[in-house]
C-alpha positions in Angstrom: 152.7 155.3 66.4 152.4 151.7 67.5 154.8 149.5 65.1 152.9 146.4 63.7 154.6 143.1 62.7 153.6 141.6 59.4 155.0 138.0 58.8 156.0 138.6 55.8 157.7 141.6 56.7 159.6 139.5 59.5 160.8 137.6 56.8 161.7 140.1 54.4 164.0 142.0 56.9 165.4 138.8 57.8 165.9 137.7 54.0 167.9 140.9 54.7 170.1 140.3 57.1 170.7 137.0 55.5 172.4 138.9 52.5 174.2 141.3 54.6 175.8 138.2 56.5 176.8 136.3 53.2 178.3 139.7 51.8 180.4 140.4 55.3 181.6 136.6 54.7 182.4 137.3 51.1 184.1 139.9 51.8 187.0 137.7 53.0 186.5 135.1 50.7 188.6 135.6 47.5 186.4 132.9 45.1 183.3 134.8 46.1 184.7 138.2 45.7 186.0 137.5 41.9 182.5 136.8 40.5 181.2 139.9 41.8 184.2 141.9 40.9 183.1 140.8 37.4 179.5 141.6 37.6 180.4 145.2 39.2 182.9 145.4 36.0 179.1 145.2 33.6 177.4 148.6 32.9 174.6 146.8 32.5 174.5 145.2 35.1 175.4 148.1 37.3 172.9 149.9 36.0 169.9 147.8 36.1 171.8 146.9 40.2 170.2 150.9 40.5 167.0 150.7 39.3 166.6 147.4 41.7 167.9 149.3 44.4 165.1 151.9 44.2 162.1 149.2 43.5 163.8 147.6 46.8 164.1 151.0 49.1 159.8 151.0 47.8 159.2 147.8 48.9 161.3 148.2 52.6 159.2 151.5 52.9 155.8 149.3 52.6 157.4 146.5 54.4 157.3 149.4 58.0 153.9 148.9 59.1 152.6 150.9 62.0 149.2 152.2 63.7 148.4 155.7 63.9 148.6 158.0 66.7 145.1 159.1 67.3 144.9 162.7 68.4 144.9 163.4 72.1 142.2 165.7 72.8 141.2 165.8 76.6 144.6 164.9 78.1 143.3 160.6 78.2 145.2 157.8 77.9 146.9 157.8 74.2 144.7 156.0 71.4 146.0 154.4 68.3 143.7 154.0 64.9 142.7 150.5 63.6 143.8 151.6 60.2 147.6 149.9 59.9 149.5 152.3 57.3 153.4 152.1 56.2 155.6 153.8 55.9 155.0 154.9 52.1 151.5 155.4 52.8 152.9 158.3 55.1 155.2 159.8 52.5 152.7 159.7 49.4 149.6 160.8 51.9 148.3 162.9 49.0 148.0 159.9 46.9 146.5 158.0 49.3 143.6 160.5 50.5 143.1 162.4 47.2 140.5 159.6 46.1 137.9 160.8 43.6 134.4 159.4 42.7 135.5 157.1 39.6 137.6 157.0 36.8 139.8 159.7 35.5 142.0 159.8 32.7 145.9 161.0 33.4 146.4 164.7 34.1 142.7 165.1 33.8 140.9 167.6 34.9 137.2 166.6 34.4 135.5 163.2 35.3 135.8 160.0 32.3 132.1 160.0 32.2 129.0 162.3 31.9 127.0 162.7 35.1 123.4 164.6 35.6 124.2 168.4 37.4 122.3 170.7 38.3 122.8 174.1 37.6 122.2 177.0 39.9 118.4 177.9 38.1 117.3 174.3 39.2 117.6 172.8 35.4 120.1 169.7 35.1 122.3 168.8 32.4 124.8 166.0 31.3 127.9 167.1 31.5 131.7 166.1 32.6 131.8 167.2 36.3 135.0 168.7 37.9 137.4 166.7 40.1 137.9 167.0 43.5 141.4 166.7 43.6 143.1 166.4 39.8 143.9 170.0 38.5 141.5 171.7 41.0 144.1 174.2 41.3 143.6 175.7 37.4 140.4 177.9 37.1 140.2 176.8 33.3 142.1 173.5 32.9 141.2 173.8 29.0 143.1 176.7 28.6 145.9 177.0 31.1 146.5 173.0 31.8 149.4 171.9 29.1 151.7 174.8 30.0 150.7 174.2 33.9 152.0 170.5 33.4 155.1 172.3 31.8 156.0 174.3 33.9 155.8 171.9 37.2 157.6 169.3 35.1 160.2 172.2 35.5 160.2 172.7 38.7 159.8 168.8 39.3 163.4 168.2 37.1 165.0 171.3 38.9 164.2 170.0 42.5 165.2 166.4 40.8 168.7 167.4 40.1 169.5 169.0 43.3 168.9 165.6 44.8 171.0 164.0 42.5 174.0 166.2 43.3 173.3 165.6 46.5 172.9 162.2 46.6 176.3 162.1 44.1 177.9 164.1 46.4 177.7 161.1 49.2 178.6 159.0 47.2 181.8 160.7 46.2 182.5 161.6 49.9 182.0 157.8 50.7 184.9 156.9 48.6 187.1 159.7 49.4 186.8 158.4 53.0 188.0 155.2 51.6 191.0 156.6 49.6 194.0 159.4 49.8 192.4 161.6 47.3 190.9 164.6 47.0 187.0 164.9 46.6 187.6 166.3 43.0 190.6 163.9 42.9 187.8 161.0 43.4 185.2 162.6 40.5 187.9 162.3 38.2 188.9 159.0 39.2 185.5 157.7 38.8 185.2 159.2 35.1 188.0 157.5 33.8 187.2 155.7 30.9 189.1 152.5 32.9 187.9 152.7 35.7 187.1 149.0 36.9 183.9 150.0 38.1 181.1 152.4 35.5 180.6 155.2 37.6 179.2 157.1 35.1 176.2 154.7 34.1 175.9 154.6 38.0 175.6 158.3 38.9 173.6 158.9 35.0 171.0 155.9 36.1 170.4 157.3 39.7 170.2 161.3 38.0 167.4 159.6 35.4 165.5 157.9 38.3 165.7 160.4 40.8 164.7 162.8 38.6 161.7 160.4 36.9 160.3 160.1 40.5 160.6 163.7 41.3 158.9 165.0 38.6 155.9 162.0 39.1 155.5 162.7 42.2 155.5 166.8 42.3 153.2 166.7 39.7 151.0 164.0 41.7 150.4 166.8 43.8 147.8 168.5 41.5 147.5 165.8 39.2 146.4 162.0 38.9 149.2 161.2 36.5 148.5 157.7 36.0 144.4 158.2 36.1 142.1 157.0 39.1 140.2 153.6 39.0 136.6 152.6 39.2 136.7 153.4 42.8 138.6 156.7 42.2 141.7 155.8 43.9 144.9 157.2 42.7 146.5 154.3 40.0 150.0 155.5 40.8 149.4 155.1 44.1 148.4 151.5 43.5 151.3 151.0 41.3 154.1 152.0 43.9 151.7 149.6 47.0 152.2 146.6 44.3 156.2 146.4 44.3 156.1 145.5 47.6 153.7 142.6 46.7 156.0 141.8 43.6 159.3 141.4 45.7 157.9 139.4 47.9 156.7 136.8 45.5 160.0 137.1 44.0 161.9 136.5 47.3 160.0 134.9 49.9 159.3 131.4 47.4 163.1 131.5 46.5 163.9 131.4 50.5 161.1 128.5 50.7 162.5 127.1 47.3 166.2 126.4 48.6 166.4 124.3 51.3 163.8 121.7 49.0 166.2 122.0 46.1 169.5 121.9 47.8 169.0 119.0 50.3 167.3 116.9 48.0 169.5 117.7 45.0 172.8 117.0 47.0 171.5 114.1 48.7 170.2 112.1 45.2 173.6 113.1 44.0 175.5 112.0 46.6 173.9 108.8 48.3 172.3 107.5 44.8 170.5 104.0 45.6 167.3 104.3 47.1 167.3 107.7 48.2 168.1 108.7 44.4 165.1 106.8 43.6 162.7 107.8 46.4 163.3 111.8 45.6 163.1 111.5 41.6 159.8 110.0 42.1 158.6 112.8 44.3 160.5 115.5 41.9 159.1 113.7 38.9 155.3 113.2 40.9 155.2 116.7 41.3 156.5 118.1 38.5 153.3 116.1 36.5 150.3 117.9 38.3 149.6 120.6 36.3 151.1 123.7 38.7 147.9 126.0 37.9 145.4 123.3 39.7 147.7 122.5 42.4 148.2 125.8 43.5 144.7 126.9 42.6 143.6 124.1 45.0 145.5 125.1 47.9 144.9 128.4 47.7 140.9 127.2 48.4 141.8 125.4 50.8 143.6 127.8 52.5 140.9 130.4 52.1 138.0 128.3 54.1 140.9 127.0 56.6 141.2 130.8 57.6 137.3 131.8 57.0 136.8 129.2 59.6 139.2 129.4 62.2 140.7 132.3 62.3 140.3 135.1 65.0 137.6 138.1 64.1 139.8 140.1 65.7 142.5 140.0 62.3 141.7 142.7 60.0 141.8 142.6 56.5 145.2 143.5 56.0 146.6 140.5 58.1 144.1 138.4 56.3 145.4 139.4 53.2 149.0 139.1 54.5 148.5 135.5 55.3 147.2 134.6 52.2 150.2 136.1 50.3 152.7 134.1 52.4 150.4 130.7 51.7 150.5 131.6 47.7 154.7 132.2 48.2 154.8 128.8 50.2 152.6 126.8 47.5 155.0 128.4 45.3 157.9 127.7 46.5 156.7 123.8 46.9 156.2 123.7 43.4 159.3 125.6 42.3 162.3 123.3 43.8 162.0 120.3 41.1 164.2 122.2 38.0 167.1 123.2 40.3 166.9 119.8 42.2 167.1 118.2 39.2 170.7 120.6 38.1 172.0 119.7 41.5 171.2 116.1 41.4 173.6 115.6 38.2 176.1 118.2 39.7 176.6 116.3 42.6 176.8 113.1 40.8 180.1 114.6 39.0 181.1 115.6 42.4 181.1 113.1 44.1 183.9 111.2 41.6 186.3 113.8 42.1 189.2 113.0 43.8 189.0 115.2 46.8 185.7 113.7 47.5 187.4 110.3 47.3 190.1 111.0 49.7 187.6 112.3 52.2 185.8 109.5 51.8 188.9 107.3 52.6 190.1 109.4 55.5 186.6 108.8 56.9 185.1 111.6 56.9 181.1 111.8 57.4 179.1 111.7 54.7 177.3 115.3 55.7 180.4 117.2 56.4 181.3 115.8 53.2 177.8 117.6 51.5 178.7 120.2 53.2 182.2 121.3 53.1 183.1 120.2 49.2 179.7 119.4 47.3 177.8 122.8 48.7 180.8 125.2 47.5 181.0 124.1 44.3 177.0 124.2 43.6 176.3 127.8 45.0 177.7 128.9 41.4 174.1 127.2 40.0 172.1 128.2 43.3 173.2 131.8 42.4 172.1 131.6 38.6 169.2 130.0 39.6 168.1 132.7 42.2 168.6 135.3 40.0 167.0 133.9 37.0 163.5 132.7 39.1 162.9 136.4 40.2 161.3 137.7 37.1 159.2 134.6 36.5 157.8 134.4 40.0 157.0 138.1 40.1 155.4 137.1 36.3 153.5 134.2 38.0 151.8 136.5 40.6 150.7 139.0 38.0 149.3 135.8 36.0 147.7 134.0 39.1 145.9 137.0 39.8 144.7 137.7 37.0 142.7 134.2 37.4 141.7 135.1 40.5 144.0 132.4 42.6 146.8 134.7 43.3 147.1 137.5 46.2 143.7 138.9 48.0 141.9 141.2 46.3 142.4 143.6 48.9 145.9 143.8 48.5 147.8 145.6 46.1 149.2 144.0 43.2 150.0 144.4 39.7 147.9 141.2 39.1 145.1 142.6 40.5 145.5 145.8 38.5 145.3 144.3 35.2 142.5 141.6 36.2 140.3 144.7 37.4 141.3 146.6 34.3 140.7 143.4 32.1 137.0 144.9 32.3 137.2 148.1 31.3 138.7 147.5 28.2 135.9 146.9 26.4 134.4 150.3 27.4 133.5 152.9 25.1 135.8 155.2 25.7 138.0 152.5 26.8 139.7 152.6 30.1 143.4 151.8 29.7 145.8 153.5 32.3 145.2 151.0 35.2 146.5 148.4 32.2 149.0 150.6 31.0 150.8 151.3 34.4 150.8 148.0 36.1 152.7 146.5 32.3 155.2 149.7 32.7 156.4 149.3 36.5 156.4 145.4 36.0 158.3 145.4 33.0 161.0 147.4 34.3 161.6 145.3 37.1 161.4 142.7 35.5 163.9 143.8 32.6 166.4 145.1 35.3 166.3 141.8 37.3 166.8 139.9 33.8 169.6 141.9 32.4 171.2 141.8 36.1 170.5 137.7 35.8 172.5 137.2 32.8 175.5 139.2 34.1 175.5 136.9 37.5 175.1 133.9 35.3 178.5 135.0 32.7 180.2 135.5 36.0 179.3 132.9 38.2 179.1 129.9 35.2 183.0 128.6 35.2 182.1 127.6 32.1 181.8 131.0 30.7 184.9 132.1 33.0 187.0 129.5 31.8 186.5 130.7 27.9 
């Protein structure tokens, strides 16, 4: 395979490395270490940490991109396909290829609508046609198709909980290594009712999601749980490509967000005078243009700037790659103002404290100033802030789309899902999976991200610490 280089895949694994460099610092620094000690302390937060964990391991696996290895027939120089794939496009291949003519319900069997077929005497009759793909295996799917679902839901949970052992087991003999106890010295450690950490909503959220995802995807095998689109492609197929899309909204226009609202917020704090002035007119300026036309507007614009000047020679996907980083940057442009604003009057506290004062007087520079004691003591609101943005940006892309001014159509998204579905609804029968899936993976994202949110905010506000 030849590896291919999205940009926002460069800046997702180096969002990455970002993280892993602050928590390697932290790990040193005792005022950072407390919060999180507190947040690890939460079952809830721990648990809904898991269920983020997995949407992020998704979203890395769409984030490899890579071009196919052609096969290599008369011994010539080695070809690659024009078709760019990831790495989950590899590992759910059936979902990918196992495209039928148009819709399907879930675990159906037959087509959603009647077609004209004709029989073998050369008569033709309306009738629901067979799919290619979705219980094909079952000779009768009206008569054997309930306890088939049964019993690979079986087999699916079975094969789900030897994962989970295994995956438990790792985990155990990662913190044996770590300790002087035994292995089964460290299980019962871990389920200790006092145990500082909840192991046991850890290892029971990871055995419900592991298990969940097994049984999906062994019965996706012979099945179309979630239904096929207007196009016949597989709906839970769509619905695992669009996390990627989602936590990239969610993190890419924080990263663009921060330098904005930290600079800006620090330095009307800080300097006041004229620079106060200059940077509340253009928070305040901004902050009055109604954020739908602004970003509907640039979006536009950015859309005939690449009809016209970009290369032939970028495919669609690179196209459509482009056009999501534009939508995180206009987002992140009009994102900054509300934590500008909470920085703004945090530094204005700051900067009458009397540490600040006797820096000042010792003649030290204004930026080192920022920088060593106004910074510190704002990354508390930085941190809530971060956390608390996530949802409503992955929210935003789902709306924006759904107007059309959001991600390209080509690319997978949950706001593309439920403005094509927005059509079908007033079928008769009415099409409601492609609906019904995109609102179940987004909401539990974006429940996890909230209920992790509020345990980062009780931590991190010294407010809350201090009662």
């Amino acid at each position: 395979m030849m590896p291919v280089i999205f940009i926002t895949d460069g800046l997702i694994f180096l969002l990455l490395m970002m993280v892993f460099s602050f928590v390697w610092y932290a790990r040193g620094q005792e005022h950072l270490r407390a919060p999180w000690r507190t947040v690890a302390r939460s079952p809830m937060a721990m648990g809904s940490a898991v269920i983020l964990f997995f949407y992020l391991l998704i979203g890395i696996m769409d984030s490899i991109h890579f071009h196919p290895q052609l096969e290599n027939v008369n011994n010539e120089e080695q070809q690659y396909s024009t078709k760019i794939l990831s790495l989950l496009d590899v590992t759910v291949t059936h979902l990918r290829e196992q495209d039928e003519k148009t819709f399907s319900a879930p675990f159906a069997a037959h087509a959603y609508s009647k077609e004209t077929i004709e029989v073998s005497d050369g008569s033709t009759l309306r009738e629901y046609p067979r799919l290619n793909y979705g219980g094909a295996h079952l000779s009768d799917p009206d008569q054997g198709k309930t306890i088939d679902i049964i019993l690979k839901s079986v087999v699916g949970v079975i094969i789900g909980l030897i994962v989970w052992c295994f995956v438990s087991s790792v985990i155990v003999f990662t913190s044996k290594c770590r300790t002087s106890l035994s292995f089964m010295g460290v299980v019962h450690s871990m389920l200790k009712k006092n145990n500082d950490i909840p192991w046991k909503v850890i290892h029971l959220t990871i055995g419900v999601v592991i298990v969940s995802l097994t049984v999906l995807l062994y019965l996706s095998n012979y099945y179309h749980i979630f239904g096929t689109d207007k196009v016949g492609q597989d709906v839970f197929y769509q619905s695992l490509k669009s996390v990627r899309t989602g936590l990239v909204i969610g993190t890419l226009t924080t990263l663009v967000m921060l330098p904005f609202a930290i600079l800006m917020g620090l330095m009307a704090g800080y300097f006041r005078g004229w620079i106060d002035d200059v940077i509340q007119y253009l928070y305040t300026t901004l902050s009055s243009i109604p954020g739908v036309l602004l970003i509907a507007a640039a979006i536009l614009m950015s859309q005939v700037y690449m009809d016209n000047h970009m290369d032939d020679s970028i495919g669609l996907a690179q196209r459509a790659d482009i056009r999501l980083l534009i939508l995180c940057l206009i987002l992140g442009v009009t994102s900054w103002t509300g934590l500008c604003r909470m920085l703004r009057g945090e530094a204005m506290k700051l900067r009458e404290m009397d540490y600040v004062q006797a820096a000042q007087a010792f003649g030290v520079s204004q930026f080192r100033i920022i920088l060593r004691h106004l910074l510190p003591n704002v990354m508390h609101i930085v941190m809530i802030s971060i956390v608390l943005d996530f949802s409503g940006l992955v929210l935003a892309e789902a709306v924006l789309s759904y107007i059309n001014i959001g991600v390209d159509p080509s690319m997978h998204s949950w706001g593309n899902m439920i403005n094509s579905a927005r059509l079908e609804m007033a079928r008769e029968p009415i099409v409601w999976w492609s609906l019904a899936a995109a609102f179940v993976f987004m909401f539990m994202l974006v429940l996890a991200a909230n209920l992790f949110a509020d345990a980062v905010r009780d931590a991190f506000d010294p407010r809350i610490r201090g009662a």
